[in-house]
TORSEDO-191218 format. One record per atom (N, C-alpha, C): residue in one letter; x, y, z. Coordinates in pm, whole numbers, padded with zeros to 5 digits, always signed. Layout:
<recs>
AXYZ/...
</recs>
This chain:
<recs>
X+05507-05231+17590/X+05628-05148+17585/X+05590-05005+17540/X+05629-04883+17598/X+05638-04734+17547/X+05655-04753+17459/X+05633-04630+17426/X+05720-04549+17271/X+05842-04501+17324/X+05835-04432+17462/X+05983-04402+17530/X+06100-04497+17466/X+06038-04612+17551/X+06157-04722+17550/X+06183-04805+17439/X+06062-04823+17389/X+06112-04875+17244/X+06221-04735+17148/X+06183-04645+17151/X+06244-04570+17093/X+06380-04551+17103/X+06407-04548+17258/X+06534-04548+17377/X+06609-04697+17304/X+06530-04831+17277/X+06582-04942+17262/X+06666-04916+17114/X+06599-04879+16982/X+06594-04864+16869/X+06744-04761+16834/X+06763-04642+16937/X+06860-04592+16941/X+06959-04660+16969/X+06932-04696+17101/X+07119-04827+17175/X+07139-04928+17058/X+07034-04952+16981/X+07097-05111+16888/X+07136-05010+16769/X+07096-04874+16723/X+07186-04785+16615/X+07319-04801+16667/X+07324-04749+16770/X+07469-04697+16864/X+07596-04820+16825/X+07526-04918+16844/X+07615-05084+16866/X+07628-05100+16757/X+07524-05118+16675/X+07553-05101+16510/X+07689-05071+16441/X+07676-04938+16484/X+07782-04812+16454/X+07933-04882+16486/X+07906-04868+16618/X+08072-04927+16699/X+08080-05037+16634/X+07991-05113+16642/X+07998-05314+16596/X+08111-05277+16466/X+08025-05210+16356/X+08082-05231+16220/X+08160-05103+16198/X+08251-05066+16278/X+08374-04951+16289/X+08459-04937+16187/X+08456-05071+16093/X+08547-05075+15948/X+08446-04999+15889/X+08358-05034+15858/X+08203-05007+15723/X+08211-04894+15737/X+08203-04827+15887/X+08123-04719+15904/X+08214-04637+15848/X+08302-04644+15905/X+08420-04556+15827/X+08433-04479+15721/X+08477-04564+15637/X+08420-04573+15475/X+08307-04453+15437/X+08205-04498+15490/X+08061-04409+15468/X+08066-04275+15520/X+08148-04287+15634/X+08165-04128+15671/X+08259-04064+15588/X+08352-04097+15604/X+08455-04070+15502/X+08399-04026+15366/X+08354-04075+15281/X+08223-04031+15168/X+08166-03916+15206/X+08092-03920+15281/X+08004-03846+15359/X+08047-03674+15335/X+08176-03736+15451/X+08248-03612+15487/X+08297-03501+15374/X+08335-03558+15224/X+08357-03531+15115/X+08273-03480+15069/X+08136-03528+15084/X+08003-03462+15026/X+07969-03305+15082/X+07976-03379+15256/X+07943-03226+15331/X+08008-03116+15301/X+08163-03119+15277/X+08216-03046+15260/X+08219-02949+15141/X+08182-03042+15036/X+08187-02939+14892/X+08002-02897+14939/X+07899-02932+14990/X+07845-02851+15065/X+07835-02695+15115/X+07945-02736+15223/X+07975-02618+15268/X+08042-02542+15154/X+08157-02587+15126/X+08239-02516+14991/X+08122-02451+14897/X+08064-02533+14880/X+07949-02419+14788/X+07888-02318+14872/X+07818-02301+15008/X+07750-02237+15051/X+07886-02078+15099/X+08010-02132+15098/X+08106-02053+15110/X+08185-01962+14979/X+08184-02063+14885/X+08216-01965+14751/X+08103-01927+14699/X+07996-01958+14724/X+07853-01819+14684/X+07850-01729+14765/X+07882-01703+14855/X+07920-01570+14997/X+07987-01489+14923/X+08101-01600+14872/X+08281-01483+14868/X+08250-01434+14717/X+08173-01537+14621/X+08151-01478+14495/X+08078-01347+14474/X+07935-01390+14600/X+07876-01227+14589/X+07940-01124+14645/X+07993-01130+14725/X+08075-01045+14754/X+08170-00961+14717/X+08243-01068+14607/X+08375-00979+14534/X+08242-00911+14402/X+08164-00986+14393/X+08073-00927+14260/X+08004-00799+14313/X+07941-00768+14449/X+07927-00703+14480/X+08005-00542+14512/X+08143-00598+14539/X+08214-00537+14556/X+08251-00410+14457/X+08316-00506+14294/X+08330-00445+14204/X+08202-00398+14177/X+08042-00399+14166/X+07969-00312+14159/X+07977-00145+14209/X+08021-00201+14319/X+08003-00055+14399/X+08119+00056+14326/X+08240-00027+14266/X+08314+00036+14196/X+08255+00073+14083/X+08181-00004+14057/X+08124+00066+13921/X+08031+00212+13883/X+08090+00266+13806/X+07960+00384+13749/X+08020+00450+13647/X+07952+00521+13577/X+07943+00596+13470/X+08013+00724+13449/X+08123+00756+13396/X+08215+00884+13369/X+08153+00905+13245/X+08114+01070+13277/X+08064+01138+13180/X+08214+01220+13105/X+08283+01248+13054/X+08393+01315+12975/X+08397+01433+12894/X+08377+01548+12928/X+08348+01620+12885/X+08458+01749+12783/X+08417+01743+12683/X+08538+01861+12612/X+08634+01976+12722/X+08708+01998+12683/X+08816+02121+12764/X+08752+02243+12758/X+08686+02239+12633/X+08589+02389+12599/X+08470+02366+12671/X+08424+02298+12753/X+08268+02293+12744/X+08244+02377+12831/X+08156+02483+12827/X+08124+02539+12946/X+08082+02506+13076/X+08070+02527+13204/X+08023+02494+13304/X+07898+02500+13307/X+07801+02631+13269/X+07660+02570+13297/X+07572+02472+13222/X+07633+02427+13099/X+07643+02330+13004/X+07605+02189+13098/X+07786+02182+13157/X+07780+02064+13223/X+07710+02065+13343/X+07674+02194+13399/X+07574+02141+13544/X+07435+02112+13501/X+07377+02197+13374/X+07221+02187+13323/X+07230+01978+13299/X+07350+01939+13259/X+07328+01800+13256/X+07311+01729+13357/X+07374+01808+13464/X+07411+01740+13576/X+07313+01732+13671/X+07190+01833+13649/X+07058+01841+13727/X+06993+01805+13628/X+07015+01752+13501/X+06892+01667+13432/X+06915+01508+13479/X+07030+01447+13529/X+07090+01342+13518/X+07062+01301+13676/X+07028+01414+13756/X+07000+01402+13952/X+06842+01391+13944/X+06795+01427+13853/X+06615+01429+13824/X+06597+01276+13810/X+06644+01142+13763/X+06636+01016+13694/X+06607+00976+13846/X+06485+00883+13817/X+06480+00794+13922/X+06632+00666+13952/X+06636+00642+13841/X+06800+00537+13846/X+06883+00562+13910/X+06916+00732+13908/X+07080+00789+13970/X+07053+00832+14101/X+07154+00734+14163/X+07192+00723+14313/X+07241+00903+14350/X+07326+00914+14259/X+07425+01059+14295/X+07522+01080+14198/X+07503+01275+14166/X+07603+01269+14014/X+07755+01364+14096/X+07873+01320+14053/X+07958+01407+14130/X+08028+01460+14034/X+08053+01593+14047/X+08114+01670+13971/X+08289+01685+13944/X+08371+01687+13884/X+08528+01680+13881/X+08547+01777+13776/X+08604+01897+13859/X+08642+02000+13768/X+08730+01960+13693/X+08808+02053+13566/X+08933+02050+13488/X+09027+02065+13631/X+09069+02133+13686/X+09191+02109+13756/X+09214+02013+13874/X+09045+01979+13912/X+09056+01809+13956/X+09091+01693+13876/X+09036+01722+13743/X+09069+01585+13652/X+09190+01600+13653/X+09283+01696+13626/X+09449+01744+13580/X+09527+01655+13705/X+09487+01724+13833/X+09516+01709+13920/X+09544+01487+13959/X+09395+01455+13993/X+09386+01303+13951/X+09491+01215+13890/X+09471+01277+13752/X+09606+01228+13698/X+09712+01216+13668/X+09789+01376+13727/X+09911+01334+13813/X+09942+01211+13865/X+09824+01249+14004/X+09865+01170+14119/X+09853+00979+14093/X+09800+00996+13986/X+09784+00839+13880/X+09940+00802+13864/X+09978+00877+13784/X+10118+00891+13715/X+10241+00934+13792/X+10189+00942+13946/X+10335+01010+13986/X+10471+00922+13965/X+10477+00809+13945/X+10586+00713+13947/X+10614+00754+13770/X+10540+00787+13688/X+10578+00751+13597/X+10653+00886+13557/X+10782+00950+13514/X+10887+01004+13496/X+10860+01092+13403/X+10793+00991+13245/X+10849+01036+13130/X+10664+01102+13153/X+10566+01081+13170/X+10433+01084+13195/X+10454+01253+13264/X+10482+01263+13360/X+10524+01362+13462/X+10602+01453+13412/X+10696+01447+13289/X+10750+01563+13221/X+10675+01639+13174/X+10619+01520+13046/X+10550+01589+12946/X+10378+01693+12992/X+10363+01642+13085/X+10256+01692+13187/X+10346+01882+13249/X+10402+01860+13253/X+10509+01990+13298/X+10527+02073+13191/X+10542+02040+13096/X+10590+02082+12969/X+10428+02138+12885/X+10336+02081+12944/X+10167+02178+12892/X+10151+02279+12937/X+10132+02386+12825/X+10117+02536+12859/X+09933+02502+12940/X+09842+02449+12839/X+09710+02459+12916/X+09687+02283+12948/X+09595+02333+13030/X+09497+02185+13035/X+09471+02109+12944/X+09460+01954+12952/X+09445+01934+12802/X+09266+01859+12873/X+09272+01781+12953/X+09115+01741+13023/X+08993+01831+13063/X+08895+01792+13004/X+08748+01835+13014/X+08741+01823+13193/X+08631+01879+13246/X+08554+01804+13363/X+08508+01698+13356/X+08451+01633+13445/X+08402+01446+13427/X+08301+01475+13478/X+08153+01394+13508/X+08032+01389+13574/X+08034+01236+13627/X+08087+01191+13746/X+08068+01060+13751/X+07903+01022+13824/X+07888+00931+13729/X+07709+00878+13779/X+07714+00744+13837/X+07663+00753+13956/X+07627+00618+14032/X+07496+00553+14042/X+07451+00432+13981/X+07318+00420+13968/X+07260+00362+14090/X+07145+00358+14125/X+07085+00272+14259/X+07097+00140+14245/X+07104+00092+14109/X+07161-00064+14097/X+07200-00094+13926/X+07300-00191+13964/X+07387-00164+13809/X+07287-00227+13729/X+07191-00282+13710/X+07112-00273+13594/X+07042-00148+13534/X+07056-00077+13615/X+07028+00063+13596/X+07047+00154+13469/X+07207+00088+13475/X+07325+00183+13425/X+07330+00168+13291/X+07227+00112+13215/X+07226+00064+13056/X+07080+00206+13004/X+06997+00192+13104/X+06892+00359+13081/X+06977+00445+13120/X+07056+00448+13202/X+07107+00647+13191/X+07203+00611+13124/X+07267+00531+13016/X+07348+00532+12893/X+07249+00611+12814/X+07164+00528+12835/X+07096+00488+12675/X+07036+00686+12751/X+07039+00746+12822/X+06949+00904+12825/X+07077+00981+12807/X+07191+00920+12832/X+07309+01034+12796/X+07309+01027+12640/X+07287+00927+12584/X+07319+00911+12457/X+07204+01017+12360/X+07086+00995+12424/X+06995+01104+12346/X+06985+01214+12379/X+07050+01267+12493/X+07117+01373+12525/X+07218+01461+12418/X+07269+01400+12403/X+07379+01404+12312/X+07332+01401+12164/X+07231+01306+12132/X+07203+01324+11984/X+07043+01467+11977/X+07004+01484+12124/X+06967+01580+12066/X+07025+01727+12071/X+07148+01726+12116/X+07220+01817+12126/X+07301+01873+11929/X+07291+01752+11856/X+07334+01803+11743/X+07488+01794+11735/X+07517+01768+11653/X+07709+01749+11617/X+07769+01896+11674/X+07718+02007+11642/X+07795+02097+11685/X+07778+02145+11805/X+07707+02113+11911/X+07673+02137+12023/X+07670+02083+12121/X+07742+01942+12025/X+07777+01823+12164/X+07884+01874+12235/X+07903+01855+12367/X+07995+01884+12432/X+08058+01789+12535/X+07989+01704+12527/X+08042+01547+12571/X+08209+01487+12477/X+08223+01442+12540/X+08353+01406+12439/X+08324+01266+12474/X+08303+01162+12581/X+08324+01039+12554/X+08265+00993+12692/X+08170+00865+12709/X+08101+00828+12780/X+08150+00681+12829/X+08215+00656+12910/X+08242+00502+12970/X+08210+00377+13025/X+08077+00401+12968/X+07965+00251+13000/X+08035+00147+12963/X+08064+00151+12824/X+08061+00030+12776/X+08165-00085+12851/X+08260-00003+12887/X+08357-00070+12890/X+08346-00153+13099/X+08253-00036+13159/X+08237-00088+13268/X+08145-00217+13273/X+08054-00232+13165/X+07951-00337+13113/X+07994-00453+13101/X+08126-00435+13000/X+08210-00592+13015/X+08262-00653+13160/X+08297-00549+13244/X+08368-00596+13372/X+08265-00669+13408/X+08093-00618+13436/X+08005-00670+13517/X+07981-00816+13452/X+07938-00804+13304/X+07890-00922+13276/X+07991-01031+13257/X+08123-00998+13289/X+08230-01072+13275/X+08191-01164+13437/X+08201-01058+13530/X+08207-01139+13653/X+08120-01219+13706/X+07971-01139+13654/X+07863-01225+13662/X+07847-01347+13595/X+07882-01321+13439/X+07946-01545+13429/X+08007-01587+13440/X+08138-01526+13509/X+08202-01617+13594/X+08138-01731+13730/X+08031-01622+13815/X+07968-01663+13961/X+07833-01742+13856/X+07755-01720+13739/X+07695-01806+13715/X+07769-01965+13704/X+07881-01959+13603/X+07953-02090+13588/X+08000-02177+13699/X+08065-02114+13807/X+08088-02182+13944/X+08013-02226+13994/X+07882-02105+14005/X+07744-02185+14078/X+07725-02301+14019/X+07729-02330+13887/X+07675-02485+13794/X+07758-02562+13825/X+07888-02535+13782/X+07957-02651+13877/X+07988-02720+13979/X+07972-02606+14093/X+07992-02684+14262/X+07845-02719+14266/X+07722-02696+14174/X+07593-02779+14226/X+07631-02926+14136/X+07662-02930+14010/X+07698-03086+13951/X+07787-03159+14058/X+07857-03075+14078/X+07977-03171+14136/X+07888-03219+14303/X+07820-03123+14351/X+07729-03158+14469/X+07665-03268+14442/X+07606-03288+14339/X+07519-03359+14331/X+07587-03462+14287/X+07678-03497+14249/X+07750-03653+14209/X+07782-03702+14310/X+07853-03622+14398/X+07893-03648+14577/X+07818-03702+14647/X+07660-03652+14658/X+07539-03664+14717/X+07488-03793+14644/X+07522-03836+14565/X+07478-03954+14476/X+07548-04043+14505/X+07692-04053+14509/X+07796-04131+14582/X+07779-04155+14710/X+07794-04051+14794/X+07739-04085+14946/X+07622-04157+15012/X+07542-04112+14941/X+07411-04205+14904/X+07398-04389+14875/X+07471-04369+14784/X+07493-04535+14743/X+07594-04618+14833/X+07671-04556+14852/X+07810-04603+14954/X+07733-04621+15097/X+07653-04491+15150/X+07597-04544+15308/X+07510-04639+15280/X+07446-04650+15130/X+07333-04763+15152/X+07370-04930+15116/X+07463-04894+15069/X+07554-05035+15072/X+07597-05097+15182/X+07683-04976+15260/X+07736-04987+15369/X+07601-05074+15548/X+07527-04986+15480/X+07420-05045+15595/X+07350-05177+15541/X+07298-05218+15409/X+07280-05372+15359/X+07396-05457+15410/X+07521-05387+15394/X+07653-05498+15490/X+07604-05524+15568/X+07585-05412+15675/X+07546-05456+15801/X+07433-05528+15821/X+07316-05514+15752/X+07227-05576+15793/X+07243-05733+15713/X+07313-05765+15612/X+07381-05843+15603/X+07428-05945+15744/X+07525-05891+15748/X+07621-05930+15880/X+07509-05985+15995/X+07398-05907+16024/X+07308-05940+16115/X+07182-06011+16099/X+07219-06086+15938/X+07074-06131+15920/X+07012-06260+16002/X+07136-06290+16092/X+07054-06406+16235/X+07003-06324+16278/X+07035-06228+16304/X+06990-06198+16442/X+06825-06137+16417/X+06806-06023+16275/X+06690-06008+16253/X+06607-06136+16180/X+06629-06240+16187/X+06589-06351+16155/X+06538-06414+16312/X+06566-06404+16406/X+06545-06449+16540/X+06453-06360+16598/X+06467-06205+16576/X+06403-06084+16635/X+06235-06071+16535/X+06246-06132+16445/X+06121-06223+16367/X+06019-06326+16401/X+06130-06393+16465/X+06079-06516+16561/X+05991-06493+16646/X+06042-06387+16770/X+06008-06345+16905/X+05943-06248+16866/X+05854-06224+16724/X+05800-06128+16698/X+05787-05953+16723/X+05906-05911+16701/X+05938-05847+16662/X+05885-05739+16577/X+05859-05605+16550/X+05768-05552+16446/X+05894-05507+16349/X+05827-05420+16267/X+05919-05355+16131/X+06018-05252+16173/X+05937-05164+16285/X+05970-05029+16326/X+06139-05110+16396/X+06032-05174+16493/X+06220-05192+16586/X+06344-05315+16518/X+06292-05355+16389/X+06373-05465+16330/X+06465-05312+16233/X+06417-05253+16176/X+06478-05166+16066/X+06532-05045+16147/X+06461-04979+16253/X+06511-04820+16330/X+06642-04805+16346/X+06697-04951+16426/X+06804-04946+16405/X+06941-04911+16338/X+06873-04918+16220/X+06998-04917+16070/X+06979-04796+16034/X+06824-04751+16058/X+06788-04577+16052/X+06918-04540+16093/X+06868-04512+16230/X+07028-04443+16361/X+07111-04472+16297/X+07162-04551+16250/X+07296-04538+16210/X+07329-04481+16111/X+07255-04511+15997/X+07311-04398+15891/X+07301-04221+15944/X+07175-04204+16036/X+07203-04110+16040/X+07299-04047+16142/X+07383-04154+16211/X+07490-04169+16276/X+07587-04122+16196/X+07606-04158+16056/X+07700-04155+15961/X+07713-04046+15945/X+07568-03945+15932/X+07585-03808+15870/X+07595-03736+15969/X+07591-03719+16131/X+07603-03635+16226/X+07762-03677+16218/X+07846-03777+16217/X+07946-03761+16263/X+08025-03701+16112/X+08015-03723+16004/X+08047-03669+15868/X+08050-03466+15915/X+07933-03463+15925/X+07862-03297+15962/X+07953-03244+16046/X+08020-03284+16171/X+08093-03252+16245/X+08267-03236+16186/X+08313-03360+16148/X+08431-03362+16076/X+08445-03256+15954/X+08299-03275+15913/X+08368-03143+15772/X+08319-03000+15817/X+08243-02997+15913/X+08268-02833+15970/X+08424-02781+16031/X+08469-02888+16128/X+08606-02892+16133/X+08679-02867+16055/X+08680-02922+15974/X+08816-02899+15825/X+08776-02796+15763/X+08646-02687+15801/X+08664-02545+15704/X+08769-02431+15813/X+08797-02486+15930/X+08863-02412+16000/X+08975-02376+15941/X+09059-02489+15923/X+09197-02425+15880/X+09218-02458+15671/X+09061-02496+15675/X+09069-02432+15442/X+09077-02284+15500/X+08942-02244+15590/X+08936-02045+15529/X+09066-02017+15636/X+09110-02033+15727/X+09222-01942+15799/X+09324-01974+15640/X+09362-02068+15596/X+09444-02084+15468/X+09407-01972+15398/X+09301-01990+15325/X+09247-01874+15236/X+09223-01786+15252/X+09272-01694+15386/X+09194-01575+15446/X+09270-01459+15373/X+09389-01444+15383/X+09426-01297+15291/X+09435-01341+15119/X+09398-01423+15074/X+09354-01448+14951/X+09191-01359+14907/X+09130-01399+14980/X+08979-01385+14984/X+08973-01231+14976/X+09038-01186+15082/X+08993-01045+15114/X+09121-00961+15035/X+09185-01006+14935/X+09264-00916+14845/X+09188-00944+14725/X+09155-01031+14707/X+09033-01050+14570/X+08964-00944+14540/X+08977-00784+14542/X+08892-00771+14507/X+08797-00684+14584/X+08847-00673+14697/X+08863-00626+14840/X+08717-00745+14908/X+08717-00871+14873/X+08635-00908+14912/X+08606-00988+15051/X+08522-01018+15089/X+08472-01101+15195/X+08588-01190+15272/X+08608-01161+15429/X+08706-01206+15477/X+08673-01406+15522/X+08683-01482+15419/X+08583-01598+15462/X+08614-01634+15601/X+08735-01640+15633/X+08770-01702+15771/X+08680-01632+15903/X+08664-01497+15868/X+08565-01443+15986/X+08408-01483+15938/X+08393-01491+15829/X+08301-01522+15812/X+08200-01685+15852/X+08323-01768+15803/X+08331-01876+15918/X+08296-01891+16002/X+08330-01803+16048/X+08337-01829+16265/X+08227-01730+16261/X+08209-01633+16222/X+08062-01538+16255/X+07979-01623+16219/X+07956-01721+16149/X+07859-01805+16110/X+07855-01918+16145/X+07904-01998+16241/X+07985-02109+16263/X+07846-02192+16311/X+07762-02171+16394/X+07603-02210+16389/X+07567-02259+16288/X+07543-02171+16196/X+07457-02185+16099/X+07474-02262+15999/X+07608-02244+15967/X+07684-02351+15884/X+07694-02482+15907/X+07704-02508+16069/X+07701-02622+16078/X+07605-02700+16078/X+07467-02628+16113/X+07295-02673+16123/X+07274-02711+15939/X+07335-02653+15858/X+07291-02664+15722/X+07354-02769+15664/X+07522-02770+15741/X+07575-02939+15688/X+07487-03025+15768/X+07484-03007+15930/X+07407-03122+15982/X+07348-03190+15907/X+07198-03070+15864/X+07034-03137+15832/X+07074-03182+15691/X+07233-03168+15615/X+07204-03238+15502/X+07305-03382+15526/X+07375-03370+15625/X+07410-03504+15647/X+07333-03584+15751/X+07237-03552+15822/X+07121-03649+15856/X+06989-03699+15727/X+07015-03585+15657/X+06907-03602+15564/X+06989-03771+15443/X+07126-03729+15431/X+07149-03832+15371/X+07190-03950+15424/X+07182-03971+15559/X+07190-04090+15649/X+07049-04131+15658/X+06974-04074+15676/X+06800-04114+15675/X+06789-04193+15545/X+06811-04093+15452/X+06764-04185+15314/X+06838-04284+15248/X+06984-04304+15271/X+07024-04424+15313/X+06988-04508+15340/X+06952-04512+15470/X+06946-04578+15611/X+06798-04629+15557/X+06671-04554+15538/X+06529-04622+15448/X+06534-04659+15340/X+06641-04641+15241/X+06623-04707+15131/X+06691-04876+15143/X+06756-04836+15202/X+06806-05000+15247/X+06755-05101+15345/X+06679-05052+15450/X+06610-05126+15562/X+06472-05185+15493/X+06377-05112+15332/X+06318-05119+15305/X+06354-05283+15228/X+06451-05311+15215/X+06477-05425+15093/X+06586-05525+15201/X+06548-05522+15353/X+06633-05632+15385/X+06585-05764+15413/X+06464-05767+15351/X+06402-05857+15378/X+06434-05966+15298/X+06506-05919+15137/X+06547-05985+15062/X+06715-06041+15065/X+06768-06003+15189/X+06893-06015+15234/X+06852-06195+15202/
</recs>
């Protein structure tokens, strides 16, 4: 006999398997399908997480605040010491009657805000220097160079009035353990799923081979080898996980169309539903190979011990 046809044979008795035990199989996909999915769900809320984290980065940077008195070449000599830093992306300048201006247009709804703004003979806001770093880890050295800036400038010659790191620092490291904590959890919770699915298809296929222990008791007889007594139960589990792989790529269709103007108001983040479908390949090759991967090892951990059926 080939390898063709034995191989060809080994598949058709998976196939029959499958159909034969249509209750069992069920079950196991069903599992399965639960597994794949928080799968995908993870490989989808690490997208949308970097994304919104990314997002608010780009919002992020550094307002320099500068006194009402400070002179201008004051603040530009900082402003070309601060464009010299390998760190800074780009420093942008906001005059006094831009800052004034700004915050109007902040406040236009607000009434009582908008009087008293009317009612100032002068300006009461400095210029600003906003600094954008090439990456927000950056943004803790050009603190830490505004700050000695400033202390070597001397109490009476500071002309900084107030620097806004700190407070952009909490936003980042706020969001960043947020996307650390999620990541830990959708991998625990992956992995209990993957542990469940696991035990359930390998139960599920000892049924079966259960159920069939005449027949590989006869296919013993007529001598029979290991490969084509066990291949069988292979195919099928990994029957279990191609058809699991398929069903839970399906059901992210209408989770992200659900979640789609959620996602992308977050924060202005990542539209998942297009993202979905722009990815719809790839996503599905990554549930596939992990729901064949857990029909295989199934499917061998149990064919290995049916001898003791």
């Amino acid at each position: 006999m080939s390898v063709f046809t034995s191989t060809r044979r080994i598949i058709k008795a998976g196939f029959i398997n499958f159909w034969r035990n249509a209750l069992v199989s069920l079950s196991a996909i069903f599992v399965m399908v639960v597994a794949l999915f928080v799968v995908g769900s993870t490989i989808l809320s690490s997208v949308f997480l970097e994304g919104a984290l990314q997002g608010v980065k780009e919002k992020v940077d550094v307002n320099i605040y500068f006194n009402a008195d400070a002179p201008e070449n004051g603040i530009f000599l900082i402003k070309r010491d601060l464009e010299a830093l390998p760190e800074v992306a780009s420093v942008q300048y906001v005059s006094r009657d831009e800052a004034i201006q700004n915050f109007k247009d902040r406040h236009t709804n607000d009434y009582l805000m908008t009087q008293a703004l009317d009612e100032l003979v002068e300006n009461p806001l400095g210029a600003i220097l906003n600094v954008k770093a090439k990456d927000t880890a950056q943004y803790e050295a050009i603190a830490t160079h505004i700050k000695n800036e400033q202390d070597a400038m001397g109490p009476g010659n500071n002309i900084i009035y107030s620097v806004n790191y700190a407070k952009n620092k909490i936003v980042i490291d706020k969001l960043t353990a947020i996307t650390v904590g999620v990541h830990r959890v959708s991998v625990a919770i992956l992995l209990l799923l993957v542990g469940i699915a696991i035990v359930i298809t390998f139960n599920t296929i000892r049924l079966a081979i259960y159920i069939s222990r005449e027949e590989i008791a006869i296919m013993r007889l007529v001598g029979a080898n290991n490969t084509f007594v066990r291949g069988p139960f292979v195919v099928e589990g990994i029957m279990y996980g191609m058809v699991a792989a398929i069903v839970a790529t399906a059901l992210f269709y209408p989770a992200t169309l659900w979640m789609k103007g959620a996602t992308q108001d977050f924060y202005g983040g990542i539209d998942l539903f297009y993202y979905y479908i722009a990815n719809l390949n790839q996503t599905f090759l990554v549930i596939l190979g992990t729901g064949v991967a857990l029909g295989a090892i199934s499917g061998c951990l149990a064919v290995r011990r049916y001898e003791k059926v």
